[in-house]
C-alpha positions as CSV (number, residue, x, y, z in Angstrom):
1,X,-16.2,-23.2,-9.8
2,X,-15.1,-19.4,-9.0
3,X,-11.5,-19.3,-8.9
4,X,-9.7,-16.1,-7.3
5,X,-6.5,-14.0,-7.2
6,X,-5.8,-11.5,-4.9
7,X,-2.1,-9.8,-5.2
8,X,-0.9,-6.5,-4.6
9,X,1.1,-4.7,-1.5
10,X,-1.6,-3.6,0.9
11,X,-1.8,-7.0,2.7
12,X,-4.5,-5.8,5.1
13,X,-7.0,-5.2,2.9
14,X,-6.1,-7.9,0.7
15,X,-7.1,-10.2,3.9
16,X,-9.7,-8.3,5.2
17,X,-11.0,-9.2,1.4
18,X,-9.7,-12.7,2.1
19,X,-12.2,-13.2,5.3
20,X,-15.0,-12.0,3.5
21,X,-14.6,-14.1,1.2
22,X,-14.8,-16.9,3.4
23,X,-17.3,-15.2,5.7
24,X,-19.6,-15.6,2.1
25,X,-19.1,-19.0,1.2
26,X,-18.2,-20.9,4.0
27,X,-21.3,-22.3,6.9
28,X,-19.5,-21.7,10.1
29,X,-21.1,-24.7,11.5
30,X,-18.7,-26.7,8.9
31,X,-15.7,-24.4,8.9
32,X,-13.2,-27.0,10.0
33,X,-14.2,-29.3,7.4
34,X,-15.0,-26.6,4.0
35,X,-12.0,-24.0,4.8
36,X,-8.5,-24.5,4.4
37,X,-5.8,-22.2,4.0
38,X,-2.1,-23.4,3.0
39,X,0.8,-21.2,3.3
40,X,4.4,-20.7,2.3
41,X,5.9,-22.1,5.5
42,X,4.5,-25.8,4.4
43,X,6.3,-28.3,2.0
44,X,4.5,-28.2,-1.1
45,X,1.3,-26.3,0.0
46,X,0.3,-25.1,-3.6
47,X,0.0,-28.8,-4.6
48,X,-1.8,-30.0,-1.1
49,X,-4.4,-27.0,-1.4
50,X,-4.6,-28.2,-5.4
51,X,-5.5,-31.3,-4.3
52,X,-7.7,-30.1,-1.4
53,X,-9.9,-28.4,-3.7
54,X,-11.1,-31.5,-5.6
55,X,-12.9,-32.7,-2.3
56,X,-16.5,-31.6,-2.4
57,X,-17.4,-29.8,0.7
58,X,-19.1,-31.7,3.5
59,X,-22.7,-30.6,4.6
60,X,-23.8,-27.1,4.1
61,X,-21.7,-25.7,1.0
62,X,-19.3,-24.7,-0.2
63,X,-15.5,-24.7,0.2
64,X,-12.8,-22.1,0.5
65,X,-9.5,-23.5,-0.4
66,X,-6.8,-20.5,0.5
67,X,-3.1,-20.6,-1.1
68,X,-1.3,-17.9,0.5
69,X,1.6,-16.4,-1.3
70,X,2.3,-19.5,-4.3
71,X,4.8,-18.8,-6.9
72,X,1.8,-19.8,-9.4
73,X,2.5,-16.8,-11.0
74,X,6.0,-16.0,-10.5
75,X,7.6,-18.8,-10.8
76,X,5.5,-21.8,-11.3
77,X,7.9,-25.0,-12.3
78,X,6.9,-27.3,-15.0
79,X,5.3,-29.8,-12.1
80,X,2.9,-26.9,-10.9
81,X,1.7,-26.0,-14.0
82,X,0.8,-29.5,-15.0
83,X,-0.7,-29.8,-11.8
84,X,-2.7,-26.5,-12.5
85,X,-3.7,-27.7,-15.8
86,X,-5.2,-30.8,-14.9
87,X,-7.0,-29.0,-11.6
88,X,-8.5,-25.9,-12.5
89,X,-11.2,-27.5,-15.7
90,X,-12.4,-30.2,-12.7
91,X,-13.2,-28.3,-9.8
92,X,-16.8,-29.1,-8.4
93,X,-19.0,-26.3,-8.9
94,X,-19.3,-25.7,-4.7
95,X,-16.0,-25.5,-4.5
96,X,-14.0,-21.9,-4.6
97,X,-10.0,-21.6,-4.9
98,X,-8.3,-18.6,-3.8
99,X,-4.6,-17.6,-4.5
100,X,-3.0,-14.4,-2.7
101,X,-0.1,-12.6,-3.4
102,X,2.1,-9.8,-2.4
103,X,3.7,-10.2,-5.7
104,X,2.5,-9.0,-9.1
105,X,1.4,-12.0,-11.5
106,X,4.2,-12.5,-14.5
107,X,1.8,-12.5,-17.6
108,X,4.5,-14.0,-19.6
109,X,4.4,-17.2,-17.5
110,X,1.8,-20.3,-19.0
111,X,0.7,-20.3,-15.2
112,X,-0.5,-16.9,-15.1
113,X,-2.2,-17.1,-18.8
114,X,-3.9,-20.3,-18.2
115,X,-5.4,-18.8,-14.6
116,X,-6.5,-15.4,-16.5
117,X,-8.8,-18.4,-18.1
118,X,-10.5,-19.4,-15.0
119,X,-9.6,-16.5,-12.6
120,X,-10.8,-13.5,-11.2
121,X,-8.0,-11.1,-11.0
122,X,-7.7,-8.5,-8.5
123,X,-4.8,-5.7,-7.1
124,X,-4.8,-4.6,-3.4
125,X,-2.4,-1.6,-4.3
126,X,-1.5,0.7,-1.1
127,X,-2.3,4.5,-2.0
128,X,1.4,6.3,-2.1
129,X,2.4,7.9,0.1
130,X,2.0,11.7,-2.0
131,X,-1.5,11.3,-2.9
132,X,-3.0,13.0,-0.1
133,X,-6.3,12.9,-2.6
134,X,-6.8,9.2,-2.2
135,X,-5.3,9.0,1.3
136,X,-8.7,11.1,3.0
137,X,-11.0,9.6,0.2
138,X,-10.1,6.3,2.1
139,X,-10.2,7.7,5.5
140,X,-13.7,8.9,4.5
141,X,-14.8,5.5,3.0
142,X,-13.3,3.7,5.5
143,X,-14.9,6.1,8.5
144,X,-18.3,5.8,6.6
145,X,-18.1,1.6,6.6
146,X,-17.6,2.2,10.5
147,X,-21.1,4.9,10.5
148,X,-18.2,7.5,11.9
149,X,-18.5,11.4,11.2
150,X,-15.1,13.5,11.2
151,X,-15.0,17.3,10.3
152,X,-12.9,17.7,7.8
153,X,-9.9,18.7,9.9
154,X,-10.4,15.8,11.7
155,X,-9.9,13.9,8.4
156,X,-7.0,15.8,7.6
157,X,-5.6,14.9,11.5
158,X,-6.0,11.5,11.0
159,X,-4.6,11.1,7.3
160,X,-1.2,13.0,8.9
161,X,-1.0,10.7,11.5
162,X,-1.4,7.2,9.6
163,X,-0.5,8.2,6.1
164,X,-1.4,5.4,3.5
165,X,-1.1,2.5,6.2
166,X,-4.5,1.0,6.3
167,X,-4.2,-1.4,8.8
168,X,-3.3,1.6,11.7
169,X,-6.3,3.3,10.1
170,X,-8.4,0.3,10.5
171,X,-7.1,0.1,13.8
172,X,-7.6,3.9,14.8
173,X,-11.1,4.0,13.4
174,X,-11.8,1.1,15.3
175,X,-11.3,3.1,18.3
176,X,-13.1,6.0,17.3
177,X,-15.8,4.1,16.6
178,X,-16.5,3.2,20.1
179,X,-15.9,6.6,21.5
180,X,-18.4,7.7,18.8
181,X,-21.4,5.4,20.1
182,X,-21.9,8.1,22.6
183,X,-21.6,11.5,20.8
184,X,-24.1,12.6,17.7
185,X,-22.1,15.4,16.3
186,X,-19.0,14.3,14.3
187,X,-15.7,13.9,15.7
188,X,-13.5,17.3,15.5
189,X,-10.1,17.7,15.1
190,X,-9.1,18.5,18.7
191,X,-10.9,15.0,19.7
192,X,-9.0,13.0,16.6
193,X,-5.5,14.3,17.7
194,X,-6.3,13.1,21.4
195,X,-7.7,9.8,20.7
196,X,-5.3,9.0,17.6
197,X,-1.8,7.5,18.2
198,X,-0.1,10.0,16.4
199,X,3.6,8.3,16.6
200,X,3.2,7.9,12.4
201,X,5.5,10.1,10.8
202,X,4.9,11.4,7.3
203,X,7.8,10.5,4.5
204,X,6.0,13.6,3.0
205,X,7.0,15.6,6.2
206,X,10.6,14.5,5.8
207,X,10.8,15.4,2.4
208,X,9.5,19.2,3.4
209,X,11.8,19.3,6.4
210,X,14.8,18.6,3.5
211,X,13.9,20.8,0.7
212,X,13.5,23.6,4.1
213,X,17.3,22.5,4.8
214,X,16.2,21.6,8.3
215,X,18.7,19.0,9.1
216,X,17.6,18.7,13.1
217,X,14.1,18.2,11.9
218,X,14.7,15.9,9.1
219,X,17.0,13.7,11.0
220,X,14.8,13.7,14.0
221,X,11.5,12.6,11.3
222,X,14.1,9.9,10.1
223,X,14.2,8.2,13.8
224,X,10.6,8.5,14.0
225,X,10.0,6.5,10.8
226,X,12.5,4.0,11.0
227,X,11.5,3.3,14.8
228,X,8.0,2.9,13.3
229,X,9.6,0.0,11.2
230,X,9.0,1.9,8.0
231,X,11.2,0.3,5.3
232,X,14.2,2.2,4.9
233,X,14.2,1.5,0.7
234,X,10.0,2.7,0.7
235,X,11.4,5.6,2.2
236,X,13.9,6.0,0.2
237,X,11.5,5.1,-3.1
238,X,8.9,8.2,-1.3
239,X,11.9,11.0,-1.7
240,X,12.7,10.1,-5.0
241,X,9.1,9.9,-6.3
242,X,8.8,13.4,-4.1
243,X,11.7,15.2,-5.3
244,X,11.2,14.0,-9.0
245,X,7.7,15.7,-9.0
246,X,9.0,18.8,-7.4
247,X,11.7,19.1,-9.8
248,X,9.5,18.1,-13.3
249,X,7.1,21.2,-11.5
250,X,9.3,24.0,-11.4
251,X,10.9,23.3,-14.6
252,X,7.7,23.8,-16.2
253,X,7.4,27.2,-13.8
254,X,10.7,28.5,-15.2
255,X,10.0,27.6,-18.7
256,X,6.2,30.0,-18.4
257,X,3.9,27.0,-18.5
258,X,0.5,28.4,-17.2
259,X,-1.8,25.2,-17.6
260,X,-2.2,23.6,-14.0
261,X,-3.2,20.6,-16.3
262,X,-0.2,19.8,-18.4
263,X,1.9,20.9,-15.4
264,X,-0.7,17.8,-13.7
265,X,-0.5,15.0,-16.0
266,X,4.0,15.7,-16.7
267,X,4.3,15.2,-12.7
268,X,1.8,12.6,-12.6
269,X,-0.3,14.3,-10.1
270,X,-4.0,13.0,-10.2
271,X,-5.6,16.2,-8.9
272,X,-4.8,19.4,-11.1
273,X,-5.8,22.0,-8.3
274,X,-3.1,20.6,-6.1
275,X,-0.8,22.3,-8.6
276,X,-2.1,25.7,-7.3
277,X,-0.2,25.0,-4.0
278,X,2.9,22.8,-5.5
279,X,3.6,26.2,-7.3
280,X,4.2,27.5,-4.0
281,X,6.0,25.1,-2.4
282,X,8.6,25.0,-5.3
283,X,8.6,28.6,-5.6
284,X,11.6,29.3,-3.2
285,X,13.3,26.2,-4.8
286,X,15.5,26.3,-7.9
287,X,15.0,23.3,-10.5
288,X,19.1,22.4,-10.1
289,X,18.1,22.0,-6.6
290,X,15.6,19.7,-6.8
291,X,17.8,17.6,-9.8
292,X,20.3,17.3,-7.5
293,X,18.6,15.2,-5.1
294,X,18.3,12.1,-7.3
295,X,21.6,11.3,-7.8
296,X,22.2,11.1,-3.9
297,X,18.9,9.4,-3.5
298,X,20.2,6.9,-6.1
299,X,23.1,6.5,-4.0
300,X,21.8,6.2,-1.1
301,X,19.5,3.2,-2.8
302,X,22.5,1.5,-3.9
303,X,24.1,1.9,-0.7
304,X,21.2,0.6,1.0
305,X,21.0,-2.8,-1.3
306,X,24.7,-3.5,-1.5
307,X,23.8,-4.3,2.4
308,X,25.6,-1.0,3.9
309,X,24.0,-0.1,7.1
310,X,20.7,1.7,7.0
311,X,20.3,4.2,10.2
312,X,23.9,5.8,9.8
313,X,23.9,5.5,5.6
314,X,19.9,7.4,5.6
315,X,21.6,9.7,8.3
316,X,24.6,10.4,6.1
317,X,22.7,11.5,3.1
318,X,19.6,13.2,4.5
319,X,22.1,15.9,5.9
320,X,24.3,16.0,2.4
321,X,20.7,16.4,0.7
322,X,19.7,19.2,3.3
323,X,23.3,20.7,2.2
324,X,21.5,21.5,-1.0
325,X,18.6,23.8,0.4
326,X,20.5,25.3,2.9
């Protein structure tokens, strides 16, 4: 009687996971009668997929039952949980229940306590967009699950060009995959940067472009993102997790710390050695500088939610925050 719940931002691999999932337990000779997946856009699809998945599965086992995006765990009403109480001790063993979720679980809620009972937990969380680290050490994995080889520029080409979005990588790899079937030595960097769609622009490039005081650049970066649909408050969340690091950095360079480590762990930077080079980015900066930003970053966020217009209220403080470096 496996019971699953998948939450977390990155809803491509969350479904890719999802499919699996179903690809494991489900005959596809019986598909249409052991999987069913209820979403958010039908009346009272938690309860109808709770009741679904008291039906043992026809022919060849078992069943998939898939809730999509249930307020189980965010906001489960007194009706629900009842519901959940009496459902989740009787399911038949065949029989597998899977909730998804782009929203983190509210442990405080009974709903979410009495599914950490029966549940398997797990978070789909997307890599930010800073760690460069874990951005190529999925590029890698995810080129290896494909049986792709890439030089290591050709790694670093393709993390620049889809950042931490994992469904274009999917996508991209995809493609290089099938140019690959015909070439034994791995893919350079030259190849990458011709095949790739490289229309993804960095939030990490923006924020260089701004602490360069390169108002032309940044604003053109700023086009480029929001024409790729990027959310203007993740970008805004990216420059403020950007500029706070910079700025927690070169205080500890003015103040004569020499440990790459403790300068690591007080940014929250997973990789120490990256340090090496954030010393010199910063180097040319001043720590009021980078302080500075997060006021009119904070502004800009409040602007942004009290429903102002995003284009022209991003455009209007990326130059006042390229004001500070020039």
């Amino acid at each position: 009687m496996p019971v699953y719940f998948f939450w977390g931002e990155d809803d491509f691999n969350l479904i890719q996971a999802a499919k699996q999932l179903q690809k494991d337990i489900v005959d596809t000779d019986w598909m249409d009668f052991n999987f069913h997946r209820f979403s958010c856009y039908q009346t009272d699809f938690t309860i109808e997929g709770l009741s679904q998945i008291m039906t043992p599965p026809f022919g060849m086992p078992g069943r998939l039952v898939w809730i999509e995006e249930s307020s189980i765990a965010t906001n489960s009403s007194q009706d629900l949980f009842s519901e959940l109480s009496r459902t989740l001790p009787a399911i038949p063993p065949e029989n597998h229940l899977l909730f998804t979720s782009s929203k983190k679980p509210d442990a405080r809620l009974k709903s979410t306590k009495l599914l950490k009972k029966y549940a398997q937990f797990k978070e789909f969380f997307l890599i930010k967009p800073w760690d460069t680290d874990a951005i190529l050490k999925q590029i890698k994995d995810m080129a290896s699950s494909f049986g792709l080889k890439l030089t290591p520029k050709a790694t670093q080409v393709l993390a620049d060009c889809v950042g931490n979005n994992t469904r274009q990588l999917w996508n991209e790899l995809e493609k290089l995959s099938i140019y690959h079937q015909t070439r034994d030595k791995p893919l350079d960097d030259s190849l990458v940067s011709t095949l790739v769609n490289s229309t993804t622009s960095n939030t990490l490039h923006l924020a260089e472009a701004i602490s360069q005081g390169k108002s032309e650049a940044a604003l053109d970066l700023l086009v480029k993102l929001v024409n790729q649909n990027q959310p203007p408050l993740k970008i805004v969340a990216t420059l403020v997790s950007q500029f706070r690091m910079l700025a927690i950095i070169r205080l500890y360079v003015e103040s004569g710390e020499q440990d790459d480590k403790v300068i690591a762990e007080a940014a929250s930077v997973n990789n120490f050695k990256r340090i090496y080079f954030l010393r010199k980015q910063v180097k040319s900066l001043s720590s009021q500088q980078l302080l500075n930003t997060l006021p009119i970053l904070l502004d800009l966020e409040c602007n942004l939610k009290s429903g102002m217009e995003a284009l022209s209220s991003l455009e209007v403080k990326i130059i006042e925050l390229c004001r500070l470096f020039s």
